[in-house]
ChimeraX commands (.cxc) that place a marker at each C-alpha (Angstrom):
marker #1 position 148.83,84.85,103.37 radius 0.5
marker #1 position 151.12,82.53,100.94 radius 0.5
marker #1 position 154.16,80.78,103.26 radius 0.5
marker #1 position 156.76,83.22,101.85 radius 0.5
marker #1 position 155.06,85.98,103.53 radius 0.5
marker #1 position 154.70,83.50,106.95 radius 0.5
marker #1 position 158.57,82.65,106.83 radius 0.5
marker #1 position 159.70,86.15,106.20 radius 0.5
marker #1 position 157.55,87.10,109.03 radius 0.5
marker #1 position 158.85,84.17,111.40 radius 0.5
marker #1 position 162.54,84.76,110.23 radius 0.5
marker #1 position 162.34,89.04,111.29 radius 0.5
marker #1 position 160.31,87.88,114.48 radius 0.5
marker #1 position 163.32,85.35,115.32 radius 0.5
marker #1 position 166.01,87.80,114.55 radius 0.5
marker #1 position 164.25,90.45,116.33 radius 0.5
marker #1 position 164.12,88.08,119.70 radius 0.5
marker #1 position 167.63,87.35,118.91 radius 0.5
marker #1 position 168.87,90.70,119.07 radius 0.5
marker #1 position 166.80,91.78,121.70 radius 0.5
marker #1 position 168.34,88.78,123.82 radius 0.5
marker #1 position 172.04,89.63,122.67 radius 0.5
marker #1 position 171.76,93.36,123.58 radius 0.5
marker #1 position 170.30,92.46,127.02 radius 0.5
marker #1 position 172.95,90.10,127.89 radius 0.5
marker #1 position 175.22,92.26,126.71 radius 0.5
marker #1 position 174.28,94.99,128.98 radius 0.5
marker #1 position 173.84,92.55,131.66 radius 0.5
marker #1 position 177.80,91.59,131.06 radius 0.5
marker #1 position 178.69,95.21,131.62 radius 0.5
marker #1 position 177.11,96.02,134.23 radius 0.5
marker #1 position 178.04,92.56,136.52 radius 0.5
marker #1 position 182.04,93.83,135.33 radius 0.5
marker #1 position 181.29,97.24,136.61 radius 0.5
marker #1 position 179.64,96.06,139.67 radius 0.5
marker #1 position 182.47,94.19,140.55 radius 0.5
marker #1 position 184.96,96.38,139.91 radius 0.5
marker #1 position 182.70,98.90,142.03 radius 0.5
marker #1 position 182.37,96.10,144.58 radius 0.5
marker #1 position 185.99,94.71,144.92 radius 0.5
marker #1 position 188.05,93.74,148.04 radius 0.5
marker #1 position 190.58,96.76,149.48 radius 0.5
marker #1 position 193.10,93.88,150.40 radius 0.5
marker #1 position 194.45,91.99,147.49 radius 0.5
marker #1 position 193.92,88.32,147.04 radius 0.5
marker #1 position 196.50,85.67,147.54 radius 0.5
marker #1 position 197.41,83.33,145.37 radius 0.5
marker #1 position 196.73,79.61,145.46 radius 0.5
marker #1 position 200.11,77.93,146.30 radius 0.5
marker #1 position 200.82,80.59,149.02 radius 0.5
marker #1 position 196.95,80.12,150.61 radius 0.5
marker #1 position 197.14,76.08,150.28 radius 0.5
marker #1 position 201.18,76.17,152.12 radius 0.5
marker #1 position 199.64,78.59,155.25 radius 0.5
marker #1 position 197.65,76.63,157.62 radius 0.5
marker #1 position 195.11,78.02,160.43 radius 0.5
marker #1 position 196.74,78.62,163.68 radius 0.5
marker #1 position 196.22,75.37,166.23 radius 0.5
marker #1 position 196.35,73.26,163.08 radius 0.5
marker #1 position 197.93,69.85,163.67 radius 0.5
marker #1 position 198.31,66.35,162.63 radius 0.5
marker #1 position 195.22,63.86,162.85 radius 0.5
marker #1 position 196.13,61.65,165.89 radius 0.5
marker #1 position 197.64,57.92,165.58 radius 0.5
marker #1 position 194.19,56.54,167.13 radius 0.5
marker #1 position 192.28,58.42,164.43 radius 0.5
marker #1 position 193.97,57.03,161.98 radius 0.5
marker #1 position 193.55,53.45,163.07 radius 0.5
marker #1 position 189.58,53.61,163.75 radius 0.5
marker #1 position 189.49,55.02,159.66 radius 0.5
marker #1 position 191.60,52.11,158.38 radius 0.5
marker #1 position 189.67,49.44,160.51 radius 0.5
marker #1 position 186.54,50.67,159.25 radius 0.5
marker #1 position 187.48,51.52,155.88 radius 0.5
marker #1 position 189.25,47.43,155.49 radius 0.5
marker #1 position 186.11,46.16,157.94 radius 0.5
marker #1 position 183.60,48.41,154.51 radius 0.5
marker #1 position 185.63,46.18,152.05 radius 0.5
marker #1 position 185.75,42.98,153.58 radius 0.5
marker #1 position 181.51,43.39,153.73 radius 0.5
marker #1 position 181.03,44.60,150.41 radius 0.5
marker #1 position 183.75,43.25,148.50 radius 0.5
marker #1 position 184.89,40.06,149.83 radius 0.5
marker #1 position 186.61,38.77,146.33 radius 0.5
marker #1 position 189.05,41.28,146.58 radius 0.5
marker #1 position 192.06,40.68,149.22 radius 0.5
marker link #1:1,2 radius 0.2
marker link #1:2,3 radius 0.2
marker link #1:3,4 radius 0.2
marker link #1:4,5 radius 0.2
marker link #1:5,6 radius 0.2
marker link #1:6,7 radius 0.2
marker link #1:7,8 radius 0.2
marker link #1:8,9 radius 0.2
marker link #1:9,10 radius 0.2
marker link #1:10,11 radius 0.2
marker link #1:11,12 radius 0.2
marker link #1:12,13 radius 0.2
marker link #1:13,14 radius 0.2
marker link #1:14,15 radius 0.2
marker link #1:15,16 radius 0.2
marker link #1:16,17 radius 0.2
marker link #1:17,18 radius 0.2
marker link #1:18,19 radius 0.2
marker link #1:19,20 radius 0.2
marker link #1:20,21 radius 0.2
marker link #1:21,22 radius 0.2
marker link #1:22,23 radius 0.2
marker link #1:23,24 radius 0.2
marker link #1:24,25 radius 0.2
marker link #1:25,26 radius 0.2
marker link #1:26,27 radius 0.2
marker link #1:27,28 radius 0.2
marker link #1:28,29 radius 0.2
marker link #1:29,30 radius 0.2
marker link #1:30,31 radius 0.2
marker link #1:31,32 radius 0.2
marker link #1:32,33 radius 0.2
marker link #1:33,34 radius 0.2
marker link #1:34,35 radius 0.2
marker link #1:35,36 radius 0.2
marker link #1:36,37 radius 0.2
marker link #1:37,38 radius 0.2
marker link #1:38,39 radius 0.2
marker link #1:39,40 radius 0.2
marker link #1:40,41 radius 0.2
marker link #1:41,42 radius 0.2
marker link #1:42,43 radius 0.2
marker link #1:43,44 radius 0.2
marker link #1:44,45 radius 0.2
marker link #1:45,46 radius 0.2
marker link #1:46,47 radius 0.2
marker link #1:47,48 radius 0.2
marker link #1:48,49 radius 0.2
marker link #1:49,50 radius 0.2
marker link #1:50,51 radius 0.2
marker link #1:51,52 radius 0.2
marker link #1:52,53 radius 0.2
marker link #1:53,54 radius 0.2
marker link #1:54,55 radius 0.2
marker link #1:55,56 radius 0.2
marker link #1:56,57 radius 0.2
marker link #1:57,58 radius 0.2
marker link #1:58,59 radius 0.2
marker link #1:59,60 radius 0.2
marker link #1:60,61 radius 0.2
marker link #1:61,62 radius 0.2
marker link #1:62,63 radius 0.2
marker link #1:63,64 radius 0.2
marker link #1:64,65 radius 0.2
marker link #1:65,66 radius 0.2
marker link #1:66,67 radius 0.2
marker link #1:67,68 radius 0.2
marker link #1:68,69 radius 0.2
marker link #1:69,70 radius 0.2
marker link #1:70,71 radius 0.2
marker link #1:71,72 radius 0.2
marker link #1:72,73 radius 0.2
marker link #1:73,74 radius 0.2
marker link #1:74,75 radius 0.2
marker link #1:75,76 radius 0.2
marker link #1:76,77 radius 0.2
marker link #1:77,78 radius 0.2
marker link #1:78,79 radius 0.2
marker link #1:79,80 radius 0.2
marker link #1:80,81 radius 0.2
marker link #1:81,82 radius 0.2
marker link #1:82,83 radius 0.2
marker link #1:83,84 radius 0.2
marker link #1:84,85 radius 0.2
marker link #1:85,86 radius 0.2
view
């Protein structure tokens, strides 16, 4: 076989595989849509800013001593590992 023959074999082999792979994701597309259109939730979905403003019931502030022990051991973290920067 002469190379002509070998790259117009290699080039219909490639855009064979390339096909094949296109129509199978392509199928694969339609049917994941379908699925979840099959598949979705009876309630609808709220959006972002209205979800982030509602918090969980018993939901409250982190206490005052909380707070302290973080900052202590956050400054206490710096002062070990960076003790150039004040």
């Amino acid at each position: 076989m002469d190379i002509t023959a070998l790259l117009a074999q290699a080039a219909n082999l490639m855009l064979t595989g390339m096909v094949g792979v296109f129509v199978f994701l392509s199928i694969l597309i339609i049917a994941v849509k379908g699925l979840s259109k099959f598949a979705a939730p009876d309630e609808p979905v709220q959006p972002r800013s209205q979800a982030a403003k509602s918090k969980p019931a018993g939901a409250e502030q982190v206490p005052a001593e909380n707070l302290a022990a973080i900052s202590a051991a956050i400054s206490q973290y710096r002062n070990q590992h960076f003790p150039s920067e004040k």
